[in-house]
C-alpha positions as semicolon CSV with decimal commas, in nm:
position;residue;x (nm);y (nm);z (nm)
1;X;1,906;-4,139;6,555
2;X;1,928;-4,391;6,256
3;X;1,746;-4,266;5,909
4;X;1,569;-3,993;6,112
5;X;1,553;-3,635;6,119
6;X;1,623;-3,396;6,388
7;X;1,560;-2,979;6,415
8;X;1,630;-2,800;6,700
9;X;1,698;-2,455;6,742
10;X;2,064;-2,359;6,901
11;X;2,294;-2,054;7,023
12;X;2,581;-1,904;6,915
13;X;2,857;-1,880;7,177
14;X;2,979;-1,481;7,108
15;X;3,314;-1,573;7,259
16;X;3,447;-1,860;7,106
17;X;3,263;-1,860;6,732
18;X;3,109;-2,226;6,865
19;X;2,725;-2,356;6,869
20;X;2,604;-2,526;7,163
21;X;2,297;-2,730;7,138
22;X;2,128;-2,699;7,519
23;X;1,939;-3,033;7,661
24;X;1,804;-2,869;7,952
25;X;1,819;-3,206;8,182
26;X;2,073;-3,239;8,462
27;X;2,038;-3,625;8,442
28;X;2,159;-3,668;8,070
29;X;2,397;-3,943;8,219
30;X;2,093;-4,149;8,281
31;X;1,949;-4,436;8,036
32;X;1,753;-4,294;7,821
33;X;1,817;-3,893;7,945
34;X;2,078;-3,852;7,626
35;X;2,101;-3,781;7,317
36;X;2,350;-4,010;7,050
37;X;2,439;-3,787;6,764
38;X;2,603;-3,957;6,508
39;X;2,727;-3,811;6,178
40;X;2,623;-3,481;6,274
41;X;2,622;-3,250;6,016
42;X;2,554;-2,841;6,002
43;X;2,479;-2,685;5,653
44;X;2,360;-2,314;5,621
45;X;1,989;-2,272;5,524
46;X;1,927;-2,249;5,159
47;X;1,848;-1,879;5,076
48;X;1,480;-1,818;4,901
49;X;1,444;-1,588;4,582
50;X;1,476;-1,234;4,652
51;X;1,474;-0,897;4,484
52;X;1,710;-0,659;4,342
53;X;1,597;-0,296;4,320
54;X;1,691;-0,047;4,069
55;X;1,650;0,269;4,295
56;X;1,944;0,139;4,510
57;X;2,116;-0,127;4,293
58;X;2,089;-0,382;4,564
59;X;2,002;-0,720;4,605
60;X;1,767;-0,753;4,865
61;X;1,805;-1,176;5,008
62;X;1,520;-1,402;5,038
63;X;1,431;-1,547;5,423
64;X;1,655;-1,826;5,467
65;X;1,456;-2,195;5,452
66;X;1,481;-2,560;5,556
67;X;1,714;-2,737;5,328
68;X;1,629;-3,087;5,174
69;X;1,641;-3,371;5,370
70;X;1,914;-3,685;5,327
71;X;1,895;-4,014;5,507
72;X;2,168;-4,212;5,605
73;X;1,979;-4,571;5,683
74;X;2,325;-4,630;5,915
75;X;2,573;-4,562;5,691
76;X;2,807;-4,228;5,536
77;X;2,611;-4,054;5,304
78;X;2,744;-3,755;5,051
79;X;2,545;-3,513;5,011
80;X;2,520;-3,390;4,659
81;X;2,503;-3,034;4,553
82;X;2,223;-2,853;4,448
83;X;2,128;-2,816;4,093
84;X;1,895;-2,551;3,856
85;X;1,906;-2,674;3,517
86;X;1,640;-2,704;3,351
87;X;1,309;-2,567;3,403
88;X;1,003;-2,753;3,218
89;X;0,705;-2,511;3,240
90;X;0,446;-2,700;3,030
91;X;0,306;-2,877;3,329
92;X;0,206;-2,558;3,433
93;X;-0,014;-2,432;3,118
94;X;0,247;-2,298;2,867
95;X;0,303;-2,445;2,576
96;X;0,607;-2,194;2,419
97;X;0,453;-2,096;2,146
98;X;0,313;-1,748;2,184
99;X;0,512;-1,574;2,470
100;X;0,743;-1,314;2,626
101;X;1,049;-1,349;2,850
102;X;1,123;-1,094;3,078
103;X;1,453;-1,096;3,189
104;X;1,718;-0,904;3,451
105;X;1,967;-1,009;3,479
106;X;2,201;-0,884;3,844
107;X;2,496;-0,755;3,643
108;X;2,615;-0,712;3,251
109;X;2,967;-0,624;3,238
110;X;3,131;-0,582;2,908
111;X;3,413;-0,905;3,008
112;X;3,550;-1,149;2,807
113;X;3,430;-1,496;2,883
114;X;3,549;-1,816;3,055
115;X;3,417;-2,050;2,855
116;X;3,196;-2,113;2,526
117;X;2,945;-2,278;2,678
118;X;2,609;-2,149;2,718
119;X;2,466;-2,010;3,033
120;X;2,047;-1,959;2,981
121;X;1,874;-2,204;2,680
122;X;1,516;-2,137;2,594
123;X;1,404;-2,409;2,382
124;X;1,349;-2,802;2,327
125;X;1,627;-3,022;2,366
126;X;1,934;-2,831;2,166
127;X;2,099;-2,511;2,093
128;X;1,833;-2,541;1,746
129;X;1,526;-2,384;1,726
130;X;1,644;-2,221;2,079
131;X;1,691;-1,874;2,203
132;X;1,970;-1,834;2,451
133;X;2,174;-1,590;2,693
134;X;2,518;-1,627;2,719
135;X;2,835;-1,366;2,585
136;X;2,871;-1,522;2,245
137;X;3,267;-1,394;2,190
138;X;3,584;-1,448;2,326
139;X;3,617;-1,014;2,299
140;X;3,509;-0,867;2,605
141;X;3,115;-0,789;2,586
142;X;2,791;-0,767;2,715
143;X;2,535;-1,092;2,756
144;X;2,417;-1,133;2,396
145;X;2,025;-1,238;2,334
146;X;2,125;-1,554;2,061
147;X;1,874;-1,706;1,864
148;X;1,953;-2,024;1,625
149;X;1,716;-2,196;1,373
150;X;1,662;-2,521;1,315
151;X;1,838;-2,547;0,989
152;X;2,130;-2,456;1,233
153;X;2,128;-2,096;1,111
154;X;2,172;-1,803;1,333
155;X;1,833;-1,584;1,294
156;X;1,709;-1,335;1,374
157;X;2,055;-1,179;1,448
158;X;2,161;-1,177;1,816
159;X;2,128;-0,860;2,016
160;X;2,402;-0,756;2,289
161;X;2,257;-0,628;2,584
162;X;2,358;-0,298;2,714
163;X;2,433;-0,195;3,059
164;X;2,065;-0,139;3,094
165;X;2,015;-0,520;3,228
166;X;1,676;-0,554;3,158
167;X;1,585;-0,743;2,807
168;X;1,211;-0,889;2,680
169;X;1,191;-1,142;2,415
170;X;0,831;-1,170;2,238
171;X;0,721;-1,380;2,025
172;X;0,423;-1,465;1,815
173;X;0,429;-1,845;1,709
174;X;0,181;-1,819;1,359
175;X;0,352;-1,513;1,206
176;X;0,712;-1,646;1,329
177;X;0,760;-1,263;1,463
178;X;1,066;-1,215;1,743
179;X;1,091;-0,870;1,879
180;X;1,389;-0,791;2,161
181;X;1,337;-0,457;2,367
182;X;1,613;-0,349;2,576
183;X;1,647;-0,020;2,789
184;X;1,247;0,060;2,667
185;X;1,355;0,051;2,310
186;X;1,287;-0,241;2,031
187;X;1,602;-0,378;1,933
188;X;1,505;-0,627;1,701
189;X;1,164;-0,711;1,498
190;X;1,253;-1,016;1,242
191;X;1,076;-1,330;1,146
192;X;1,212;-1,649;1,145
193;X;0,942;-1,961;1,154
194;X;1,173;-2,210;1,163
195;X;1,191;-2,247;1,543
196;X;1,080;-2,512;1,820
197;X;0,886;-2,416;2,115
198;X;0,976;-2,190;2,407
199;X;0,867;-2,387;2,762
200;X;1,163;-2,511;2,852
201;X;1,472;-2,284;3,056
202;X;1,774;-2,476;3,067
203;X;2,076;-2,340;3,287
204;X;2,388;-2,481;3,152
205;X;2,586;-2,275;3,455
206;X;2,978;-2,356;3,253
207;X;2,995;-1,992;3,068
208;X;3,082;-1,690;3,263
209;X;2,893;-1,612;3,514
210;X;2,558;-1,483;3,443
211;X;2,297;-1,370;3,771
212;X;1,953;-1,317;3,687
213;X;1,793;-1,079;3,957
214;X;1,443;-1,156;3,816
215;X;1,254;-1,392;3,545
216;X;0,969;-1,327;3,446
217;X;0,741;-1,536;3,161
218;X;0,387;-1,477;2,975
219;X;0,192;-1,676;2,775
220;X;0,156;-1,422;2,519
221;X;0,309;-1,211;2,287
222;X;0,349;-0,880;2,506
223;X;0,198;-0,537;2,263
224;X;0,499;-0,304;2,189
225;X;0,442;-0,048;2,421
226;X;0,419;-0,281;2,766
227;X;0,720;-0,448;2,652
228;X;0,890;-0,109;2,673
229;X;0,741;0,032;2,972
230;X;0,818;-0,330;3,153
231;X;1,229;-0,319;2,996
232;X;1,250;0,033;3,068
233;X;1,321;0,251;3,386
234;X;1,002;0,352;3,531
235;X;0,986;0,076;3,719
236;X;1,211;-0,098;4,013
237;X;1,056;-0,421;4,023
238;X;0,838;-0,651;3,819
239;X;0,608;-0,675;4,085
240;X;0,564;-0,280;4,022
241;X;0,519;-0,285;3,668
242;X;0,276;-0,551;3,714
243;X;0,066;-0,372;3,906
244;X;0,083;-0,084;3,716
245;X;-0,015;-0,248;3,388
246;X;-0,275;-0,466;3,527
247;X;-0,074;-0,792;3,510
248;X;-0,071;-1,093;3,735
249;X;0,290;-1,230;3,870
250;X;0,247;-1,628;3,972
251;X;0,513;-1,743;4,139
């Protein structure tokens, strides 16, 4: 096959670790009985979004999925590796101005850092006007919720995380108010106006290794009290405390 695509399903040969792919013709010999493979290539499915539950502190995997496509056209092609960097969600009604990011993240362990680079940027096209996730010392800590002006000033002040790895951001674009809740409790209630819109989640990937278990965004400022009910522990999921406060999840 030249610039085409093949699926088929094969089995597993228990005793030697091998795959065989099965025909089912005695007369494969024959013109046009066979099957040419060339540059044959196996790849393990990509792995969809899953869910991590607090009640066990597990990840629970997605179903595994069809990976992209690449054509050859006849000759050696390399596949590239996937990328998630940056995440534009105007085209899909939100404009970054009033809104709430709920985050959890898989793990928060007080470590020092790899790198100085940032991991997760919420903003336009720079670190100003931004808010970020990444740990923002060389001294072993927690992920740090970082926000940065556009006169290149850091404010509000940043808010480390605590082992409690669930953190919401609101904020309401006219008044210039940022709030942080962490662990059900506000951390942080500041203004700071001088900031660009929210739509856009850019994932750098070069700092130490950040997982987020779930994301979750609204196109609103959440009220006080949700925002700690939906950071706190009363709820495993965010498909839970969805439900339970009468909110919709689109995925």
């Amino acid at each position: 096959m030249d610039g085409g695509a093949l699926v088929f399903l094969s089995k597993r040969l228990a005793s030697t670790g091998a795959f065989e792919i099965d025909l089912d013709r005695s007369d494969v010999g024959a013109v046009g009985n066979g099957l040419l493979v060339w540059g044959f290539q196996l790849e393990q499915a990509n792995l969809s979004l899953g869910s991590w539950s607090d009640s066990t502190n597990t990840y629970h995997p997605g179903a595994r999925t069809v990976g992209s496509y690449i054509p050859t056209y006849g000759t050696a092609s390399t596949r590239t590796a996937e990328t998630c960097e940056l995440l534009d969600l105007r085209p899909n009604g939100l404009d970054g101005k009033d809104v709430s990011y709920l985050i959890k993240f898989k793990n928060n362990d007080d470590v020092r850092r790899d790198h100085p680079s940032n991991n997760i940027r919420i903003g336009e096209s720079s670190n100003l006007g931004s808010l970020r996730f990444y740990r923002a010392s060389d001294n072993d800590q927690h992920i740090t919720a970082v926000f940065q002006n556009n006169a290149n000033v850091f404010s509000p002040t940043g808010f480390q995380l605590s082992y409690h790895n669930r953190v919401m951001v609101t904020r309401e674009w006219e008044t210039g108010r940022i709030k942080v809740f962490n662990n059900g409790v506000e951390q942080r209630d500041a203004i700071e106006t001088d900031m660009d819109t929210w739509a856009q989640i850019n994932m750098d990937g070069t700092g130490s290794l950040v997982e987020v278990a779930e994301l979750a965004v609204f196109p609103f400022a959440m009220s006080d009290v949700d925002a700690k009910i939906a950071t706190g522990t009363s709820y495993a999921s965010f498909a839970e405390a969805a439900d339970a406060l009468n909110y919709t999840i689109h995925d």
